[in-house]
N, CA, C and O atoms as a MOPAC input file, in Angstrom:
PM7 MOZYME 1SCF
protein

 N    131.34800 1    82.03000 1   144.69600 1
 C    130.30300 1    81.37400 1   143.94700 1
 C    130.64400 1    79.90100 1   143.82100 1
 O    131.47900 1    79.61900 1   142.96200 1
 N    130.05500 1    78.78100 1   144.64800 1
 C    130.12100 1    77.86100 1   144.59000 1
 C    129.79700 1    76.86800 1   143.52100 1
 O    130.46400 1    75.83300 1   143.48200 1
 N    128.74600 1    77.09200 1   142.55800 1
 C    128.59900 1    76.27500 1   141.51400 1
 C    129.48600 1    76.79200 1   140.19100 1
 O    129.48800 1    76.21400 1   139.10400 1
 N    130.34000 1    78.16700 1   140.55900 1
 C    131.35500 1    77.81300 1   139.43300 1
 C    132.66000 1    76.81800 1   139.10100 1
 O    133.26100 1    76.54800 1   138.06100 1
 N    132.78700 1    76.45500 1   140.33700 1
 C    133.98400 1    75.22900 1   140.69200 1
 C    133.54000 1    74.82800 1   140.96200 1
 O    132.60900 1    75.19800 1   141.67800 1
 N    133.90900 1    73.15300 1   140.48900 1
 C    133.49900 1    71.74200 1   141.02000 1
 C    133.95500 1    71.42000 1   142.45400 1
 O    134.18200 1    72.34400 1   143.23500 1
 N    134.07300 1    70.32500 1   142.76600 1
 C    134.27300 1    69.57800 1   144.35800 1
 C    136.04800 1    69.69500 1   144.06100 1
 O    136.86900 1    70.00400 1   144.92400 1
 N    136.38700 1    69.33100 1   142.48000 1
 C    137.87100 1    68.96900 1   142.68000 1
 C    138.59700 1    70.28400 1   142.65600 1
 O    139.81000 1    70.07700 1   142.66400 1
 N    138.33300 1    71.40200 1   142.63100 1
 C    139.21800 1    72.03300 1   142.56200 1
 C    139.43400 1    73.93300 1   141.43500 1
 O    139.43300 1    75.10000 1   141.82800 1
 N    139.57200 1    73.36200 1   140.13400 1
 C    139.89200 1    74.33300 1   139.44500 1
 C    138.87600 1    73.49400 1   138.15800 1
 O    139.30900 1    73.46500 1   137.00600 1
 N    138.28200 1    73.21000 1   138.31100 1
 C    137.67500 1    72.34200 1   136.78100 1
 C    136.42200 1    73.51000 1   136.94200 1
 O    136.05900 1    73.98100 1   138.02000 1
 N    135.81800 1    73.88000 1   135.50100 1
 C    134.82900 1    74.46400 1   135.39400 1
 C    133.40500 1    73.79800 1   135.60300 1
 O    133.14100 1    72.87100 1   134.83800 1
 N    132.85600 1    74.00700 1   136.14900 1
 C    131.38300 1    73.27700 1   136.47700 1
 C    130.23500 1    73.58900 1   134.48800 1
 O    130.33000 1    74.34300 1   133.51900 1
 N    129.27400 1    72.37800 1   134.96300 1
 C    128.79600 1    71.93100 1   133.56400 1
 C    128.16000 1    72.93200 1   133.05900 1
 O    128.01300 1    73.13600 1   131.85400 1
 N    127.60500 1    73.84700 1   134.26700 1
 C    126.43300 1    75.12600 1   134.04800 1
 C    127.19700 1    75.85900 1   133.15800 1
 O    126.85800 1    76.00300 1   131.98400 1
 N    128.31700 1    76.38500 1   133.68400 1
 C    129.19400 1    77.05000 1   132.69800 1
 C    129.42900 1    76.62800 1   131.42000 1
 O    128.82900 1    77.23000 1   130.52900 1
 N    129.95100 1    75.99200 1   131.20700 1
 C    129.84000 1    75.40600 1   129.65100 1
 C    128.50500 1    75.28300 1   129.50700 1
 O    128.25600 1    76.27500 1   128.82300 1
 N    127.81200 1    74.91100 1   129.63200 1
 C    126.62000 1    74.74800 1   129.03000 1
 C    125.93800 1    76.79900 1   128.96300 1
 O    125.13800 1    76.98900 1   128.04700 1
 N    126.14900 1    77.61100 1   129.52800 1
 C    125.60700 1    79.06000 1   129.48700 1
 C    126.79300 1    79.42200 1   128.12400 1
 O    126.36700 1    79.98400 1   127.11500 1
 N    127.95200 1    79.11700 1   128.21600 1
 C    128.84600 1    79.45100 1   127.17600 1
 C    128.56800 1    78.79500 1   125.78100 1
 O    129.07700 1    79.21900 1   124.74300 1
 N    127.62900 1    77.61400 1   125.85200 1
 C    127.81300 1    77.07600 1   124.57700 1
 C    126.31600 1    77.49200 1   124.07200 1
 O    126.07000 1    77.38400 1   122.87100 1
 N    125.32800 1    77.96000 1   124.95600 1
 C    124.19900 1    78.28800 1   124.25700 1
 C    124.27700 1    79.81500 1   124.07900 1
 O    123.59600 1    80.32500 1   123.18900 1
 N    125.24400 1    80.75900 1   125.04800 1
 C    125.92200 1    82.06400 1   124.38000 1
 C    126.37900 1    82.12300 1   122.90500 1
 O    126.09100 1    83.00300 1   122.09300 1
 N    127.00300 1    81.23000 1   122.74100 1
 C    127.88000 1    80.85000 1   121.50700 1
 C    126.88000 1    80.73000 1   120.11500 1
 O    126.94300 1    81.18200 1   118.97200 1
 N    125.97600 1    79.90700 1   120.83000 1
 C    124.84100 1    79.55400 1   119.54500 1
 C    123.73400 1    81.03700 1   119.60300 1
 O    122.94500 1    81.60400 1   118.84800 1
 N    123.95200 1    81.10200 1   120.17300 1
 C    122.81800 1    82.94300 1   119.91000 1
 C    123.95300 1    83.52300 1   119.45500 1
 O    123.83300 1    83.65700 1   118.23700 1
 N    125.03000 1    83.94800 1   119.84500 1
 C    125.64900 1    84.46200 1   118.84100 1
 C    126.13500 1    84.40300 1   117.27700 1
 O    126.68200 1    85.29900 1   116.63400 1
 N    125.77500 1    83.08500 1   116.85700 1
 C    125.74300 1    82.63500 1   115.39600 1
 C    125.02200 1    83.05100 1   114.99100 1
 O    125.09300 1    83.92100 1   114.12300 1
 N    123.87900 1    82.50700 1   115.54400 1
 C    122.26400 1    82.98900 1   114.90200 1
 C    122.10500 1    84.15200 1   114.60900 1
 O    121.78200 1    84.50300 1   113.47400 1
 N    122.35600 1    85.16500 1   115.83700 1
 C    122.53600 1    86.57300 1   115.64900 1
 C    123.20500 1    86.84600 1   114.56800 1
 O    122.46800 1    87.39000 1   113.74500 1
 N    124.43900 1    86.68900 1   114.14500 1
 C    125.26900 1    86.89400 1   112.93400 1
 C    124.83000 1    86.31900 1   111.49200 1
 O    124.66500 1    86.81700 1   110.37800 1
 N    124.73400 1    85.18000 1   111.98500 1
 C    123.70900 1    84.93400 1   110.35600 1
 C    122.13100 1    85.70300 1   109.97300 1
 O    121.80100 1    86.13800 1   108.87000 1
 N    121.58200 1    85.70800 1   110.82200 1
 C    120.76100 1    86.92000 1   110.93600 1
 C    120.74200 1    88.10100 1   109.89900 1
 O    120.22200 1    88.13200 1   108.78300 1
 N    121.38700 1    88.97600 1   110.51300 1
 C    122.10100 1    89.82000 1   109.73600 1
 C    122.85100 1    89.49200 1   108.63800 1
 O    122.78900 1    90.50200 1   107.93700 1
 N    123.62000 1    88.56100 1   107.99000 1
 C    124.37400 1    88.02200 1   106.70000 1
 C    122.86500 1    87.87800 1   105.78500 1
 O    123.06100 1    88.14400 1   104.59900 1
 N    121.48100 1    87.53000 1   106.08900 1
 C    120.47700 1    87.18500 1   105.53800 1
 C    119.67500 1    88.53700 1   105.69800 1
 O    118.66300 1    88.59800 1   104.99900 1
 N    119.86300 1    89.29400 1   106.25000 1
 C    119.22500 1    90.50300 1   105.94700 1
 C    119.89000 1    91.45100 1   105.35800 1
 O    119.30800 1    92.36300 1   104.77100 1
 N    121.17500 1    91.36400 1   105.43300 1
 C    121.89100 1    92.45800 1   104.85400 1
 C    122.06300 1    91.66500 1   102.83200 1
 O    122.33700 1    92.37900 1   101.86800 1
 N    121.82500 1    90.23700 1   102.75500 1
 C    121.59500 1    90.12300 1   101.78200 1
 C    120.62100 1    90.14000 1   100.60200 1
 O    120.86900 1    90.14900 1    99.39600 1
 N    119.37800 1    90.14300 1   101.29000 1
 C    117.97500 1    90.39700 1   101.17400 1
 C    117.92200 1    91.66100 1   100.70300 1
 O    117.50400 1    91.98500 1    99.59100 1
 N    118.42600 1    92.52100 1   101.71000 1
 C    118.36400 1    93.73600 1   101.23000 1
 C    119.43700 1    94.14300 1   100.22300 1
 O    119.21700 1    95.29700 1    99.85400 1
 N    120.27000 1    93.73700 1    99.77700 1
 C    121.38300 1    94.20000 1    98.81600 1
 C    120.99600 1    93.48800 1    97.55500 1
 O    121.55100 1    93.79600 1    96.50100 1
 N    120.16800 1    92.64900 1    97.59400 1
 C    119.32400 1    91.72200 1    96.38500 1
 C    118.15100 1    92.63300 1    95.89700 1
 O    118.34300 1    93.20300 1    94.82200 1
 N    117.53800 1    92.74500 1    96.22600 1
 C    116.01800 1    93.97300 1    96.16600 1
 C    116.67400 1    95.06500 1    96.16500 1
 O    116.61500 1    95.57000 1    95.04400 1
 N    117.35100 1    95.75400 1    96.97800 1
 C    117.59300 1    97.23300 1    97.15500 1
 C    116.54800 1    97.87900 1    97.03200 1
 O    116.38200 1    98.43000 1    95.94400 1
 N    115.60200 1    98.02000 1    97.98000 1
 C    114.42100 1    98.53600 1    97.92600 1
 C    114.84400 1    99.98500 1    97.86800 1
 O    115.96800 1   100.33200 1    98.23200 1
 N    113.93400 1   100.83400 1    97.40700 1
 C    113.63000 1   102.35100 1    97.44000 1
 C    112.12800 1   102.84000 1    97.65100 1
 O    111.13900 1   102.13500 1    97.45300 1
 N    112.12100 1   103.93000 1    98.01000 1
 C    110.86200 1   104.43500 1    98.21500 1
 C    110.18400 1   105.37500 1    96.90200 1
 O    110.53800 1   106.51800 1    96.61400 1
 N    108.96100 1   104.44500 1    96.09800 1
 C    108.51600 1   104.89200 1    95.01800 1
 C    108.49000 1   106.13500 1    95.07700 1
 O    108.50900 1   106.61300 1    96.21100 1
 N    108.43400 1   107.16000 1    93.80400 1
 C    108.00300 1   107.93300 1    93.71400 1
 C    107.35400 1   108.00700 1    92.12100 1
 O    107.75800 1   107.53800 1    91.05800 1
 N    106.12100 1   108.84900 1    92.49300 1
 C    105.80700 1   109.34600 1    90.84700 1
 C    105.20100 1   110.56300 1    90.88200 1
 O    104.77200 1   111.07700 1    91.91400 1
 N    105.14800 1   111.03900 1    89.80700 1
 C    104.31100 1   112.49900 1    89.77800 1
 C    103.32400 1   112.25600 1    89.12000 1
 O    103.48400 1   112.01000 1    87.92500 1
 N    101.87700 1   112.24900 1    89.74200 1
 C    100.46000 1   112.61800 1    88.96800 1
 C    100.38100 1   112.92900 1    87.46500 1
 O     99.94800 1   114.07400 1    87.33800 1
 N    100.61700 1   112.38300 1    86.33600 1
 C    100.58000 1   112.69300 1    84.23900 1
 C     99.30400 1   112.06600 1    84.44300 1
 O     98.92200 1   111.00000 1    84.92800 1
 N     98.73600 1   113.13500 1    83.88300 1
 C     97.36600 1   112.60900 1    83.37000 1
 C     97.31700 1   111.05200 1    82.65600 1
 O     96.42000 1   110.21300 1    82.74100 1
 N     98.67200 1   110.97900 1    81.89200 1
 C     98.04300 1   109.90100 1    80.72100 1
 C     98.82800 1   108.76300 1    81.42800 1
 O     99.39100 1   108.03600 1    80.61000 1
 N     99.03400 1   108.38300 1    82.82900 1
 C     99.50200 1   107.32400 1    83.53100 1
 C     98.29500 1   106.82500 1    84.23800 1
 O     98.00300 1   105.63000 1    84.24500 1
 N     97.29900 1   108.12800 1    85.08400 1
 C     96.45300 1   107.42400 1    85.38100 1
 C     94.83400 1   108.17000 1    85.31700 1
 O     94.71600 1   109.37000 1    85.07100 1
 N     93.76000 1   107.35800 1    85.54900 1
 C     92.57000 1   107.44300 1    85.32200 1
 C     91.79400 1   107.68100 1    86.33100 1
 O     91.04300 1   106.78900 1    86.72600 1
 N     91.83300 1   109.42700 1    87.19000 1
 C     91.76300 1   109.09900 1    88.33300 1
 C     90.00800 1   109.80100 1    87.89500 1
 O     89.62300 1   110.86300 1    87.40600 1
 N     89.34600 1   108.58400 1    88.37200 1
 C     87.98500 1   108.65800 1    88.70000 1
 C     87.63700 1   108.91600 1    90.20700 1
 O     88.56300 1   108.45400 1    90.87400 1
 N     86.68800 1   109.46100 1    91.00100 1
 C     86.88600 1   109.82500 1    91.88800 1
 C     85.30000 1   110.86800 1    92.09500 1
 O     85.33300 1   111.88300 1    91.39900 1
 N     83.91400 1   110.68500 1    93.00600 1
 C     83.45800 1   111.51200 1    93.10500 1
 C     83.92200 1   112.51500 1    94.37400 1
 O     84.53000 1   112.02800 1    95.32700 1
 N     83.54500 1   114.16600 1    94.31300 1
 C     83.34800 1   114.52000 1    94.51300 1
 C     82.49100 1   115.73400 1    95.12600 1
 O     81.37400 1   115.87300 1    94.62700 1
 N     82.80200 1   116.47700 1    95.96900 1
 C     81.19300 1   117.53300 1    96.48100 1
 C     82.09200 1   118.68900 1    96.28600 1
 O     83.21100 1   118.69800 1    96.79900 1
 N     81.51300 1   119.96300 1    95.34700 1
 C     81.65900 1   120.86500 1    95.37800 1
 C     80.81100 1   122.01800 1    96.04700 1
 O     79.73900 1   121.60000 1    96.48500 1
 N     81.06400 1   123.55800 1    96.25800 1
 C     79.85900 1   124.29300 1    96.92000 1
 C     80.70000 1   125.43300 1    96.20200 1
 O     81.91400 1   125.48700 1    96.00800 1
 N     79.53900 1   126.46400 1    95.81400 1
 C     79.97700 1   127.72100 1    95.70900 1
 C     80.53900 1   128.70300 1    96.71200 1
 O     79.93100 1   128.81100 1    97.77600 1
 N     81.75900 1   129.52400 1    96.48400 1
 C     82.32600 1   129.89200 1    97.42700 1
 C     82.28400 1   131.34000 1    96.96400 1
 O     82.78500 1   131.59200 1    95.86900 1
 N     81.61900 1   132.54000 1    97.84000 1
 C     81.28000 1   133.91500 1    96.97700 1
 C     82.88800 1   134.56800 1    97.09600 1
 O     83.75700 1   134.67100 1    97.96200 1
 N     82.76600 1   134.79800 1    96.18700 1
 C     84.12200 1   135.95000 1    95.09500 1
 C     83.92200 1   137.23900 1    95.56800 1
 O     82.83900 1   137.81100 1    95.69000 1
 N     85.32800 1   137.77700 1    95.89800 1
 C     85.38600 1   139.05400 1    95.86600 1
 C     85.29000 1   139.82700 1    94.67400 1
 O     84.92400 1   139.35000 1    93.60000 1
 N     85.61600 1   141.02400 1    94.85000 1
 C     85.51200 1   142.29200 1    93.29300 1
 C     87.33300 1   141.40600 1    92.75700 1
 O     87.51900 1   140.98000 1    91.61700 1
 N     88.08900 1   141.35200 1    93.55000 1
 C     89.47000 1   140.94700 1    92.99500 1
 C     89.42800 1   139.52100 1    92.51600 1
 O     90.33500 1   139.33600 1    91.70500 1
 N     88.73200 1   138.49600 1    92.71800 1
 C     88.84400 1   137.23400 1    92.59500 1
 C     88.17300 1   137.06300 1    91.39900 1
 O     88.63900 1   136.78100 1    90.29500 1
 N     86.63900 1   137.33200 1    91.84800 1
 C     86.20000 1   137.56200 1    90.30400 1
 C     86.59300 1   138.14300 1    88.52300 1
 O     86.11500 1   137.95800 1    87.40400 1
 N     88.06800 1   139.13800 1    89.30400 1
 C     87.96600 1   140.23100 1    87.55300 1
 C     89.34900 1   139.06400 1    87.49300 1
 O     90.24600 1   139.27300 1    86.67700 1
 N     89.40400 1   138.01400 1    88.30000 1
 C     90.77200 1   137.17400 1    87.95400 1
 C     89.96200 1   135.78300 1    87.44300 1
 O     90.52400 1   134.97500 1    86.70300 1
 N     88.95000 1   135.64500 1    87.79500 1
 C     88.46600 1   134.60800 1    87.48600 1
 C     87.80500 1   134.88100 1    85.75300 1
 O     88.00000 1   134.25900 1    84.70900 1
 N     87.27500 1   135.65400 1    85.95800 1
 C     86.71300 1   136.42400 1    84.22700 1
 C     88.07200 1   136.24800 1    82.94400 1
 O     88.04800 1   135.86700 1    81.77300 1
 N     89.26300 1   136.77100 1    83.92100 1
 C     90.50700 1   136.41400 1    82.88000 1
 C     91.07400 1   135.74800 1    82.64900 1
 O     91.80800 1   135.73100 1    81.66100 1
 N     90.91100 1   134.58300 1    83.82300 1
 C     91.15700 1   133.00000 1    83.31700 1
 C     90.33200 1   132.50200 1    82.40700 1
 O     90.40000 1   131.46500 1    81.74600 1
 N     89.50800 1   133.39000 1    82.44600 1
 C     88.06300 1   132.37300 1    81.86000 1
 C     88.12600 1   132.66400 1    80.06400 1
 O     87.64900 1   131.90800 1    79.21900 1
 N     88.59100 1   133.50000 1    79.89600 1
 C     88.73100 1   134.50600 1    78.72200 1
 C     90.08600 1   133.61600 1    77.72800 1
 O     90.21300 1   133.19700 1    76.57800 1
 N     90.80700 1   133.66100 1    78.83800 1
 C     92.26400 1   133.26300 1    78.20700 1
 C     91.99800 1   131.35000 1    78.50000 1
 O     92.95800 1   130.59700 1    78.33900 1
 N     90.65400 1   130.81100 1    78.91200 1
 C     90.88900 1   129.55800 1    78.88800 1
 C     91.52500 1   128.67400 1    79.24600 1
 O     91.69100 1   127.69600 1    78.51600 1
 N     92.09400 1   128.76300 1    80.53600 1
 C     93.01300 1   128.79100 1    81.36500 1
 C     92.99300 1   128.86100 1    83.03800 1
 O     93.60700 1   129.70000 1    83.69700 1
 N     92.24100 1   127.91200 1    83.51800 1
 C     92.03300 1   128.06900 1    84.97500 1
 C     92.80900 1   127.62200 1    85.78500 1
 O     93.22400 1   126.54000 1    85.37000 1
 N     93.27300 1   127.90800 1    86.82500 1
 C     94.40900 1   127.57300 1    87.81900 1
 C     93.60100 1   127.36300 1    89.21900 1
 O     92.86200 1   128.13600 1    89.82800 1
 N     94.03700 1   125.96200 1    89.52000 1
 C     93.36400 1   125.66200 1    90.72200 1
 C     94.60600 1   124.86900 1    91.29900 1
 O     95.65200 1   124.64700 1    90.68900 1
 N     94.28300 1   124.47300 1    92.62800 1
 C     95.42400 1   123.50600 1    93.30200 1
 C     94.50800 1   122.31300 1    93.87500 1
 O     93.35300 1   122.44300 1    94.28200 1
 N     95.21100 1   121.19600 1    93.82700 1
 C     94.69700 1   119.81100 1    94.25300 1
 C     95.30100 1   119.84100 1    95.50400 1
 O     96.13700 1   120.74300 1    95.47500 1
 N     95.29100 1   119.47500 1    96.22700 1
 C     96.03600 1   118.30900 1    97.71500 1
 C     95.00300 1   117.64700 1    98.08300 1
 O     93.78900 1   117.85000 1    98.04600 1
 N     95.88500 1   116.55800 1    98.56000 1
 C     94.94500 1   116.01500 1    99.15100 1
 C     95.80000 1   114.40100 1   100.00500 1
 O     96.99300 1   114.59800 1   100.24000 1
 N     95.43400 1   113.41400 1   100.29600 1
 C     95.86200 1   112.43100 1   100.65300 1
 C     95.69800 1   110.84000 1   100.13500 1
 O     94.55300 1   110.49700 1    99.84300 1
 N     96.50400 1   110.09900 1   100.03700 1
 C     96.14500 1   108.71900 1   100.00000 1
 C     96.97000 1   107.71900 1   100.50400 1
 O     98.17400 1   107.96800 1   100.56800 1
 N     96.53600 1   106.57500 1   100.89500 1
 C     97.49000 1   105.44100 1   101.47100 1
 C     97.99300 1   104.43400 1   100.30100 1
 O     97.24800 1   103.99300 1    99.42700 1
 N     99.19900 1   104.17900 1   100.40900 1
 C     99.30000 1   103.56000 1    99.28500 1
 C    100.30600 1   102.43400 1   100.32300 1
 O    100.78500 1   102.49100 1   101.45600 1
 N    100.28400 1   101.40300 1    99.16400 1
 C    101.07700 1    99.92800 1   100.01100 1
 C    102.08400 1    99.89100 1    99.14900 1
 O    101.67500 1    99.84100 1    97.98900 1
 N    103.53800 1    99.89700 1    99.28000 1
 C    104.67900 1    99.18500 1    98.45400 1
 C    105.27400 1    98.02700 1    98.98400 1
 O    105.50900 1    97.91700 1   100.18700 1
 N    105.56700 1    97.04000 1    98.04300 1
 C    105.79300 1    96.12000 1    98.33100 1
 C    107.35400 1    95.59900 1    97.96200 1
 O    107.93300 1    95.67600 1    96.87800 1
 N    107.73200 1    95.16100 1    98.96800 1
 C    109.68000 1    94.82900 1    98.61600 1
 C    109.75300 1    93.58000 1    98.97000 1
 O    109.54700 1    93.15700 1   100.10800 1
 N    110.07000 1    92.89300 1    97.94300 1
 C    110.42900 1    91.45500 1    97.92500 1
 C    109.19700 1    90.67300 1    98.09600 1
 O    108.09300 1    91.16200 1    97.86100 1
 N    109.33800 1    89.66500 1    98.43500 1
 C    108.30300 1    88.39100 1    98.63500 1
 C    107.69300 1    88.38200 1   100.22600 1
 O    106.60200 1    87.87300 1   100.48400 1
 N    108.41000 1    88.90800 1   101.07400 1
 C    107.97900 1    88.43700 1   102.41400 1
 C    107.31400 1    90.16800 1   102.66100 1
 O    106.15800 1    90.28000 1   103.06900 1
 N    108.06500 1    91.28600 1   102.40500 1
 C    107.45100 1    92.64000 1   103.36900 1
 C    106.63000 1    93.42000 1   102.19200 1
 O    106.86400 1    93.53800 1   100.98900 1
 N    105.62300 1    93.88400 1   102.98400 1
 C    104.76500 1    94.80800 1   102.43200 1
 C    104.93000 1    96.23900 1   103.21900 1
 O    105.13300 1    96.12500 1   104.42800 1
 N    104.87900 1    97.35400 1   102.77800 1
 C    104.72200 1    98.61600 1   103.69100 1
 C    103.65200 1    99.47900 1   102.75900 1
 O    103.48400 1    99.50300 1   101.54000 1
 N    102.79900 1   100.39600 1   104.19100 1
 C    102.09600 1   101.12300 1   103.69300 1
 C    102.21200 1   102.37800 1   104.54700 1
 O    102.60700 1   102.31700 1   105.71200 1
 N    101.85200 1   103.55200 1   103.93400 1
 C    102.26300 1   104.49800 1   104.01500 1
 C    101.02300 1   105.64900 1   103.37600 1
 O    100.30200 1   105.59600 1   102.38000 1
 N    101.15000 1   106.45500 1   104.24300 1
 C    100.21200 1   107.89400 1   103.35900 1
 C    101.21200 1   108.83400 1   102.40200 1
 O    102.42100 1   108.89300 1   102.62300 1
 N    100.57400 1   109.55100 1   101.33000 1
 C    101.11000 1   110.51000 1   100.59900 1
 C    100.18300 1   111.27600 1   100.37300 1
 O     98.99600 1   111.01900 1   100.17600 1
 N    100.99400 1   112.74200 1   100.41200 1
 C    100.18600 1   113.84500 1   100.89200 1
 C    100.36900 1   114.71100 1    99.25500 1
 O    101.12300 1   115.67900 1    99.34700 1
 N     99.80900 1   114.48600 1    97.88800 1
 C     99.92200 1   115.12100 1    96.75800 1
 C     99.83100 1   116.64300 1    96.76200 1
 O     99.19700 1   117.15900 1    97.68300 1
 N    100.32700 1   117.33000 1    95.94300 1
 C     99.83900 1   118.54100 1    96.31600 1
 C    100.48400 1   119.25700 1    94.34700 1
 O    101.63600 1   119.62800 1    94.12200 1
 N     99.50800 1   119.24200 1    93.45300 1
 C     99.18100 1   119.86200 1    92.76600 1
 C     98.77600 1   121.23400 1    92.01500 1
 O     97.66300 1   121.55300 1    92.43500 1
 N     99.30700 1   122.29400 1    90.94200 1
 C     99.08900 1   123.51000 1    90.48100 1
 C     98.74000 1   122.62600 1    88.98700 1
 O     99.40800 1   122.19300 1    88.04800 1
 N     97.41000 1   122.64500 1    89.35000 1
 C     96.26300 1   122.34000 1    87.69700 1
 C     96.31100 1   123.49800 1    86.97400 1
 O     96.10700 1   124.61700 1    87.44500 1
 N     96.60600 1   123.22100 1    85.71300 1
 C     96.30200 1   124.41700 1    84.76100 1
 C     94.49900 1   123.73600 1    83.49600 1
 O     94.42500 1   123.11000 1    82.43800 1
 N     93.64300 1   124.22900 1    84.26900 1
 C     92.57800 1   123.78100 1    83.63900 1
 C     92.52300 1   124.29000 1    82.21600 1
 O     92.50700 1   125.51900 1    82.16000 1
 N     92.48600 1   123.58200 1    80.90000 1
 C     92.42000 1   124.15100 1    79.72200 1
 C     90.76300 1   123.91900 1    79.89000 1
 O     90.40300 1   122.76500 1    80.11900 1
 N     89.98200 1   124.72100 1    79.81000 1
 C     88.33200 1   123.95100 1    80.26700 1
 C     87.56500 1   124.02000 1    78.10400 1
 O     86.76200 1   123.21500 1    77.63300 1
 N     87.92700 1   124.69800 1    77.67700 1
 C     87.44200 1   124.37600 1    75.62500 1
 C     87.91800 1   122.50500 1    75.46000 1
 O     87.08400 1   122.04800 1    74.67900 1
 N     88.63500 1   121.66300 1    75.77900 1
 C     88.73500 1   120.86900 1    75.75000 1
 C     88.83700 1   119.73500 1    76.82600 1
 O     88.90800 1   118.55100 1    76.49500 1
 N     88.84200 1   120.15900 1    78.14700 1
 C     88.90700 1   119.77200 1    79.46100 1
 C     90.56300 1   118.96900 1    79.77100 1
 O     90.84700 1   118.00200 1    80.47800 1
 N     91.13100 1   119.55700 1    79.19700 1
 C     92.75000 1   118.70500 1    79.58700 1
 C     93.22500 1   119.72600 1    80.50500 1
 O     92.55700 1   120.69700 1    80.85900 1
 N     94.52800 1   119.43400 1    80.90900 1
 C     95.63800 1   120.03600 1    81.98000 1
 C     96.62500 1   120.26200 1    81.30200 1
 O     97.02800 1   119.41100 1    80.51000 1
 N     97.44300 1   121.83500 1    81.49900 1
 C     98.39200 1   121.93800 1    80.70300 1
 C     99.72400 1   122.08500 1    82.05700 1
 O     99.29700 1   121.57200 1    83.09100 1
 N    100.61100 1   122.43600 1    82.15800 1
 C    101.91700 1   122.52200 1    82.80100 1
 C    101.67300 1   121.77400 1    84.33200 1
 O    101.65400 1   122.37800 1    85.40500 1
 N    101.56000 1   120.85900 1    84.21200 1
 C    101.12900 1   119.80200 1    84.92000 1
 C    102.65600 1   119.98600 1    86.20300 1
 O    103.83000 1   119.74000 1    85.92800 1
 N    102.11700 1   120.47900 1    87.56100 1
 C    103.56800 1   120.68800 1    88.40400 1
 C    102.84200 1   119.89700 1    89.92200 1
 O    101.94400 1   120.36500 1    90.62200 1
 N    103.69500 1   118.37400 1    90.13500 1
 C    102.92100 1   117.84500 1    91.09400 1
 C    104.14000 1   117.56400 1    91.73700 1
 O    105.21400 1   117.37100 1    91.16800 1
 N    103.88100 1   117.54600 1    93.22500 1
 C    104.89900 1   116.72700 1    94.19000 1
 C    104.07400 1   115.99800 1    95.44300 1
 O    102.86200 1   116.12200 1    95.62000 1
 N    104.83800 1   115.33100 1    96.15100 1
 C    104.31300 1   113.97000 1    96.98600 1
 C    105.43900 1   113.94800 1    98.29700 1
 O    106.65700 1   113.79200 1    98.21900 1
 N    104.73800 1   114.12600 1    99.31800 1
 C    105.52700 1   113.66200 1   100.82500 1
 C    104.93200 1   112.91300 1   100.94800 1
 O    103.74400 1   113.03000 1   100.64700 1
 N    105.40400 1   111.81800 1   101.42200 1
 C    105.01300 1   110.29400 1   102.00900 1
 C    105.80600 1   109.98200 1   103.40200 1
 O    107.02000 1   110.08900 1   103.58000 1
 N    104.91100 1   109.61000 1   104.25600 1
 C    105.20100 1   109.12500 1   105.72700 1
 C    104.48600 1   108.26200 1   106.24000 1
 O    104.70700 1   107.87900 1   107.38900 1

């Protein structure tokens, strides 16, 4: 390889130093890089929210479409005894996108997939043993 030695001999040609010294400077950069992200992140320490659905956190308004769905002889003499004891049990799931935000510069958004066991008190319309969980991806 002729342009790695000069005319005189054993001296390194300029290309070389010059590929070594802009090697050199990407390799800083690269390293500080990382010193600024690994500090960023050890400043924030972001985590991935979580909460569970309490009625008295939020106000979830929301229409919906219902349809009657015909009852068996078994569904019905279970539905009569929820109804009796005031006490209906239904399940929610469902989905939403939600955005969290870490630090000043990144935003992320993400779906969560809720999935709910309502205990309908329906004489006063509240929820009693309120049991919710959330996968998010």
């Amino acid at each position: 390889m002729p342009w790695l030695i000069s005319e005189r001999g054993q001296h390194t040609s300029w290309l070389v130093w010059l590929a070594a010294i802009l090697c050199a400077i990407l390799a800083i950069v690269v390293i500080i890089t990382g010193i600024v992200v690994l500090a960023i992140y050890l400043i924030y320490q972001p985590r991935m929210p979580c909460h569970l659905l309490r009625p008295d956190l939020f106000d979830l308004n929301y229409l919906f479409q219902s349809s009657p769905i015909p009852l068996d002889e078994v569904a019905m003499e279970t539905m009569d005894m929820a109804l009796k004891k005031g006490v209906i049990p239904f399940d929610l799931n469902g989905q939403a996108r939600t955005r969290w935000r870490v630090g000043i510069f990144l935003s992320l958004t993400f779906w969560t997939h809720p999935s709910c066991q309502l205990h309908f008190f329906w004489p006063n319309g509240s929820t009693i043993n309120l049991d919710c969980s959330s996968k998010s991806h």
